[in-house]
C-alpha positions as a Python dict, from the first residue, in 0.01 Angstrom:
ca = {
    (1, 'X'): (0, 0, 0),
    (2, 'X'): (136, 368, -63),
    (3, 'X'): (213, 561, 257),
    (4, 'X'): (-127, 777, 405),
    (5, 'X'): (-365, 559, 182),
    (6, 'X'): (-569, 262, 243),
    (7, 'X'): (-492, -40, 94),
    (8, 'X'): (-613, -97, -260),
    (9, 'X'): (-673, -431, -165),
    (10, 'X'): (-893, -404, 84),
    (11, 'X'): (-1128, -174, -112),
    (12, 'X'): (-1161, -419, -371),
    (13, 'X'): (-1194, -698, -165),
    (14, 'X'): (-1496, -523, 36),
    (15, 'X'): (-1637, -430, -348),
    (16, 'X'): (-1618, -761, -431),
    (17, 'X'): (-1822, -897, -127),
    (18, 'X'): (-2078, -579, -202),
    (19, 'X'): (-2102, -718, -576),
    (20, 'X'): (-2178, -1048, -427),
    (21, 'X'): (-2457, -918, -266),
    (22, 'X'): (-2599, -742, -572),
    (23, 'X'): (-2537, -1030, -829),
    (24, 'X'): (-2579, -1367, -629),
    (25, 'X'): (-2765, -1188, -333),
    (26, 'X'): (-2520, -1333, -56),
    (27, 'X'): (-2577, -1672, -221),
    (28, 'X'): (-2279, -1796, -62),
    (29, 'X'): (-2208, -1497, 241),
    (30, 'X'): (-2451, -1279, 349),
    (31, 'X'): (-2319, -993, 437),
    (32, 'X'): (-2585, -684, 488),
    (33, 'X'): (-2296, -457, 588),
    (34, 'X'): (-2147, -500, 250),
    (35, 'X'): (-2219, -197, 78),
    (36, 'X'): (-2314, 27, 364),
    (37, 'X'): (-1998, 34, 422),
    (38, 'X'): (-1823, 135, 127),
    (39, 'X'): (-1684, 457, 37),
    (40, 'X'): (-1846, 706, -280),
    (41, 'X'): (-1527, 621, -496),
    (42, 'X'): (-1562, 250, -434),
    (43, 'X'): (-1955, 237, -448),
    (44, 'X'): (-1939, 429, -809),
    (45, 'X'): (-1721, 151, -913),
    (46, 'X'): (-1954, -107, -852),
    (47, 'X'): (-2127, -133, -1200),
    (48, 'X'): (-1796, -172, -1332),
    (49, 'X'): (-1692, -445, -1118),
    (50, 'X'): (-2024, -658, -1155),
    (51, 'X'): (-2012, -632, -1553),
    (52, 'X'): (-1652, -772, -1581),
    (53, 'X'): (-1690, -1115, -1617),
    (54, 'X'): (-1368, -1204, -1541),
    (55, 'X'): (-1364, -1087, -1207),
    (56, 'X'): (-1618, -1352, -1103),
    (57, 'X'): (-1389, -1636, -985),
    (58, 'X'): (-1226, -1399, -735),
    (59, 'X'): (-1545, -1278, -640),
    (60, 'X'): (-1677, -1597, -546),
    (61, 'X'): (-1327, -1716, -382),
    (62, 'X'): (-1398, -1412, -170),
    (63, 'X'): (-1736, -1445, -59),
    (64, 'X'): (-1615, -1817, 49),
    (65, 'X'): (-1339, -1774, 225),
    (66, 'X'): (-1543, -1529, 444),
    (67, 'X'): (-1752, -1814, 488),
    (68, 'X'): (-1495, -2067, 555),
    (69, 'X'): (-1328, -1845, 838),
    (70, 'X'): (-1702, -1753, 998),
    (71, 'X'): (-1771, -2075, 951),
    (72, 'X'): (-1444, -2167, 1125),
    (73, 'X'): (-1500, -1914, 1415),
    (74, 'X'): (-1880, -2034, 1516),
    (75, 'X'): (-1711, -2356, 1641),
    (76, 'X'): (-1438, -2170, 1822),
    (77, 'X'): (-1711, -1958, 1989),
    (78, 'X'): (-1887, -2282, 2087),
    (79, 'X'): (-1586, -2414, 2225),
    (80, 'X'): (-1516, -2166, 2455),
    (81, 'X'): (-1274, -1913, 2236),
    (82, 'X'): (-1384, -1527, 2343),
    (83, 'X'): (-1055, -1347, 2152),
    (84, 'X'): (-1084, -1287, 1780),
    (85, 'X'): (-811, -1078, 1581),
    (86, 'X'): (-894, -1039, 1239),
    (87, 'X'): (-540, -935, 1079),
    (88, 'X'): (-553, -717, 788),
    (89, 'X'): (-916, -616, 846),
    (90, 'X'): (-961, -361, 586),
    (91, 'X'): (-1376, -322, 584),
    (92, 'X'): (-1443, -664, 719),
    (93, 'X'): (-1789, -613, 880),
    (94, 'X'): (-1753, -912, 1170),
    (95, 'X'): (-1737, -694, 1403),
    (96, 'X'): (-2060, -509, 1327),
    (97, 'X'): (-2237, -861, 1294),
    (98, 'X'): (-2095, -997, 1578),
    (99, 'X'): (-2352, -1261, 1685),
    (100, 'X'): (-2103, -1365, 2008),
    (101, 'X'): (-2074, -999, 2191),
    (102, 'X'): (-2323, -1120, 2426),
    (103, 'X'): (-2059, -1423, 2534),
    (104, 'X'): (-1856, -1185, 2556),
    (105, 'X'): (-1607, -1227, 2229),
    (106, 'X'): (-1380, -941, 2162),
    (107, 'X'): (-1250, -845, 1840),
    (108, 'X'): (-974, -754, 1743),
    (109, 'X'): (-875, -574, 1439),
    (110, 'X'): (-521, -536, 1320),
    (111, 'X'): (-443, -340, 1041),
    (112, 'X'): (-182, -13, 890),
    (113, 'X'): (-339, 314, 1078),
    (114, 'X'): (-428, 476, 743),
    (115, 'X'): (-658, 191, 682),
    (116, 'X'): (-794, 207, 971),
    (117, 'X'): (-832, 555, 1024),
    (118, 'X'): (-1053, 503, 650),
    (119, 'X'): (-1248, 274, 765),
    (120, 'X'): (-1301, 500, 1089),
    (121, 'X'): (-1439, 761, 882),
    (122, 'X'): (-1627, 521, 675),
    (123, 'X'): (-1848, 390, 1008),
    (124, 'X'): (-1908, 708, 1041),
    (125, 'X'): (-2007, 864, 709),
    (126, 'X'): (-2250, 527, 750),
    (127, 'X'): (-2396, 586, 1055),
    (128, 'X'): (-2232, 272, 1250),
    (129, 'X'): (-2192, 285, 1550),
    (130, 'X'): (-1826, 135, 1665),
    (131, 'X'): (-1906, -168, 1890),
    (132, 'X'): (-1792, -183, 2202),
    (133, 'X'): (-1677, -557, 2165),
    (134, 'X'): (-1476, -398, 1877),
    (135, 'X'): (-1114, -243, 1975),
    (136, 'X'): (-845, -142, 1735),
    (137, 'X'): (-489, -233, 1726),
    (138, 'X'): (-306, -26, 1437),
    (139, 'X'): (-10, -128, 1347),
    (140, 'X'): (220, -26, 1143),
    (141, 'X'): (503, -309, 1061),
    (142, 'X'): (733, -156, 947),
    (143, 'X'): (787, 3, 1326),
    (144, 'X'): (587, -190, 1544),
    (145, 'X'): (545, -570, 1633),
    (146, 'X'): (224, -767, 1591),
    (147, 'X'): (264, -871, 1910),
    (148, 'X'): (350, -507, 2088),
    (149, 'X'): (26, -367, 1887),
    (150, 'X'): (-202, -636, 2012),
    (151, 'X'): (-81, -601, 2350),
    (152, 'X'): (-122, -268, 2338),
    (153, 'X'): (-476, -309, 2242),
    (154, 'X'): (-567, -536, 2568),
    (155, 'X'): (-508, -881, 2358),
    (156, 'X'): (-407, -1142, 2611),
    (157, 'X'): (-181, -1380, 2442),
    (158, 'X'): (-222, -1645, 2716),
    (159, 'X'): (-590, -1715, 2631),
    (160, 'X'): (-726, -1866, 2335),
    (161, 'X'): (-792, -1717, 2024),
    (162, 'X'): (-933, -1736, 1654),
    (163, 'X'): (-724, -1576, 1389),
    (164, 'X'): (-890, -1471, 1047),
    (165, 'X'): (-593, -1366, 793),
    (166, 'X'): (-759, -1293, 498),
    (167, 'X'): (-643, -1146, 170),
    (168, 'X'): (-281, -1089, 315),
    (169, 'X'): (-47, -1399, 317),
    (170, 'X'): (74, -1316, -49),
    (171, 'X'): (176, -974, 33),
    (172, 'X'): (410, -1053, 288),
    (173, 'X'): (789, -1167, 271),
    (174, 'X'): (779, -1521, 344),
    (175, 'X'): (966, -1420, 694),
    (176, 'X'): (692, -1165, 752),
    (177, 'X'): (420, -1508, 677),
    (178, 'X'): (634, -1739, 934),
    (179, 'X'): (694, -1495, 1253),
    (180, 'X'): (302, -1412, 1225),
    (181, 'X'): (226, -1805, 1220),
    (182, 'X'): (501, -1824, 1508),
    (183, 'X'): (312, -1566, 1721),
    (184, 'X'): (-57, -1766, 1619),
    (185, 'X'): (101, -2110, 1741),
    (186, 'X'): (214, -1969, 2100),
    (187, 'X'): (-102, -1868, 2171),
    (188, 'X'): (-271, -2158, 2342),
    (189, 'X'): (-561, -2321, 2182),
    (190, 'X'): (-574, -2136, 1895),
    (191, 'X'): (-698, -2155, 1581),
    (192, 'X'): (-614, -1942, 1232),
    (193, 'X'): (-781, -1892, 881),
    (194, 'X'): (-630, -1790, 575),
    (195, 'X'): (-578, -1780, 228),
    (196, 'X'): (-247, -1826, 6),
    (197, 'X'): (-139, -1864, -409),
    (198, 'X'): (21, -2129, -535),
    (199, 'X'): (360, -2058, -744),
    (200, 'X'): (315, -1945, -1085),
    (201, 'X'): (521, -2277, -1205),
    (202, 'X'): (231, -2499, -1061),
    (203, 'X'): (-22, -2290, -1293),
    (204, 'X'): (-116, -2455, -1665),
    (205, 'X'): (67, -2281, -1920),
    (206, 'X'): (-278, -2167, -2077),
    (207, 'X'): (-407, -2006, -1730),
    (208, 'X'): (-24, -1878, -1580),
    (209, 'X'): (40, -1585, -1865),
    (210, 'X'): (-340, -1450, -1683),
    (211, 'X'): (-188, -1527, -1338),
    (212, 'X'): (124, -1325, -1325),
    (213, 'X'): (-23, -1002, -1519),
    (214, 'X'): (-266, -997, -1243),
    (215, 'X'): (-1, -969, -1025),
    (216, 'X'): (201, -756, -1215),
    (217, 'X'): (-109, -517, -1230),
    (218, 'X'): (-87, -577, -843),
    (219, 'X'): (275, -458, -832),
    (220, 'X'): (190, -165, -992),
    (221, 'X'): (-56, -33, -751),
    (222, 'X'): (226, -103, -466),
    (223, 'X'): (111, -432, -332),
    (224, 'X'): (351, -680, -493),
    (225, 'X'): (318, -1062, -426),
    (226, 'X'): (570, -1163, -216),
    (227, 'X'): (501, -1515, -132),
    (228, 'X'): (354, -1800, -312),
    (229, 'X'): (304, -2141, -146),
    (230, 'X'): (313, -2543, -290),
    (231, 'X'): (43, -2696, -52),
    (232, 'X'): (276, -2961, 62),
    (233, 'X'): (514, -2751, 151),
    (234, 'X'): (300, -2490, 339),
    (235, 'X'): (99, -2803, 518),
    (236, 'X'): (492, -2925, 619),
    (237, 'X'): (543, -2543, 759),
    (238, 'X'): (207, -2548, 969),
    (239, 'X'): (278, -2902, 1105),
    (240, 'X'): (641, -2783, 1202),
    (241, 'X'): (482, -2519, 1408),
    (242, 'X'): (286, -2737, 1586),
    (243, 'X'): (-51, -2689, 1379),
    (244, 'X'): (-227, -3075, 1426),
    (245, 'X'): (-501, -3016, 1214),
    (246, 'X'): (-465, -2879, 884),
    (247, 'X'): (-756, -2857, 647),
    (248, 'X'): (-617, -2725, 294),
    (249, 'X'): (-937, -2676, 34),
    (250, 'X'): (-820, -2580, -295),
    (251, 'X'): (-1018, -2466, -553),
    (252, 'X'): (-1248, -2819, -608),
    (253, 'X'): (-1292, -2851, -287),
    (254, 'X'): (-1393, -2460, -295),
    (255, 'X'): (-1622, -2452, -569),
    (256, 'X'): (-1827, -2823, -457),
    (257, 'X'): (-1872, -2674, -102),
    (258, 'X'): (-1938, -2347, -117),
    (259, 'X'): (-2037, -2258, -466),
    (260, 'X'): (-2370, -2522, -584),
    (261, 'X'): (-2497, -2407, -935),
    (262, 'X'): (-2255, -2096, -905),
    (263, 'X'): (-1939, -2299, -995),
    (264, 'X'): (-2039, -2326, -1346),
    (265, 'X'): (-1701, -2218, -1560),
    (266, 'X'): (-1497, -2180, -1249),
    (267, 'X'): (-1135, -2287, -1352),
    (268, 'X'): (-1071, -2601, -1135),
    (269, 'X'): (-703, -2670, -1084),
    (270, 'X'): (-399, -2461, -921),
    (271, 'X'): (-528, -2159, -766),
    (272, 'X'): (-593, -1990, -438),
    (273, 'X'): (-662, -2179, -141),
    (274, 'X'): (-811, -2151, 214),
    (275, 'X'): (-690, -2282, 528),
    (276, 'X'): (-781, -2384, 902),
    (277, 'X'): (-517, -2480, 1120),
    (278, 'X'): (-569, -2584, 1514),
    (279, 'X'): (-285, -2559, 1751),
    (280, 'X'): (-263, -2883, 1959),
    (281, 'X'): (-84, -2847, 2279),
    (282, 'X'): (127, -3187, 2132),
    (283, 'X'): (176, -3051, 1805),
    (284, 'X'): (71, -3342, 1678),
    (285, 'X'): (-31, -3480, 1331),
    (286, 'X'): (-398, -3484, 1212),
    (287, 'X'): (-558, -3485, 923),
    (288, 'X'): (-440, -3242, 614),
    (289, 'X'): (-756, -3194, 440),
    (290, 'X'): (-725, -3211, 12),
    (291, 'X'): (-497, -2986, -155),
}
């Protein structure tokens, strides 16, 4: 992201769930914050957005892997869990739908202050009220610590917690992606959910010329991929750190659960993929899910 703006990123992402809404009406996540939310500049783009027809895969990926990590979260809230950080936020609208306040589940969102001084201004130009289950925790990485900015913000890192990491993992240095899963796995109990690429070499040769101008295009804008995973070798990474259960969809599994009569002309092959991973206090071995 360029310094004093939000991320690009997250304003697509959050116009991609709002065309969701529009086009499939929350077939796959409902999401009634979706638009509300969203600033002039991004709402005028919406049109735009919905006509291009190529932009419907990611659209869908998105909508799922919100549904994956809420999905994910329900059963940490039913287990006990009352800490959730959502890392890179942007205009994630948990927090506003936040059907576990009243068992008392905090949220935490972590992202760079200009994003989240936008998305500040963007409750407030809608008329949203900031919860009080909601706090803050800005950080900005390239001074301050995950784990100094969460503290700061009342986190307790001795007590479980549910991660969502959404839209991020390819944007980091693959040191930046290991410390953060480091800091998830010494936190007891806890659980993460995220997203990651695959490398461009794993892509067909027909589909991989798409693939890297899209993240060309990406570079451009200042938000270069940094770090692209091969499923076996992320799953050996998790299981290193002590992650027992490992459930890798890719995009099959994706488009069979999630997607029903929408998954018609969805590419099926290498792609983006979504992950839950439970720390076991043995660290040990459980089932890896289907790549």
């Amino acid at each position: 992201m360029r310094a004093g703006e939000p991320s690009h990123t997250a304003r697509r992402a959050a116009a991609y769930r709002a065309v969701h809404q529009m086009l499939e009406g929350g077939a796959i996540f409902h999401d009634p914050f979706a638009i509300r939310i969203l600033d002039d500049k991004t709402r005028a783009g919406l049109d735009d957005v919905a006509a291009d027809a190529s932009l419907r895969p990611m659209r869908l990926f998105i909508a799922a892997r919100s549904r994956f990590s809420e999905g994910s979260l329900a059963a940490c809230a039913a287990r006990g869990v009352r800490q959730v950080v959502v890392l890179g936020a942007g205009l994630d609208t948990f927090s506003l739908r936040n059907p576990y306040a009243g068992l008392g589940v905090r949220v935490f969102e972590v992202d760079h202050p200009a994003t989240q001084d936008w998305k500040r201004e963007r409750l407030k130009q809608a008329d949203l009220a900031v919860p009080a289950s909601l706090t803050f925790a800005p950080v900005d990485f390239e001074r301050q610590s995950l784990v100094d900015g969460l503290a700061a913000a009342g986190f307790a890192a001795d007590r479980p917690a549910f991660f969502q990491w959404l839209g991020v993992v390819p944007y980091l240095t693959r040191d930046a992606v290991s410390l953060t899963l480091d800091f998830i796995a010494a936190v007891p109990d806890s659980e993460v959910v995220f997203d990651y690429a695959e490398p461009f070499e794993n892509y067909p040769e027909e589909r991989r010329a798409d693939v890297m101008a899209i993240a060309e295009r990406a570079a451009a804008r200042g938000e270069p991929w940094l770090s692209l995973f091969d499923p076996a070798e992320l799953a050996e990474m998790l299981h290193d750190k002590g992650f027992g259960t490992v459930e890798d969809l890719g995009m099959a599994a994706i488009a069979d659960r999630f997607y029903s009569d929408l998954k018609e002309s969805i590419a099926i092959g290498p792609g983006a993929h979504m992950v839950r991973a439970k720390r076991t206090r043995e660290g040990a071995s459980g089932p890896r899910g289907e790549a």
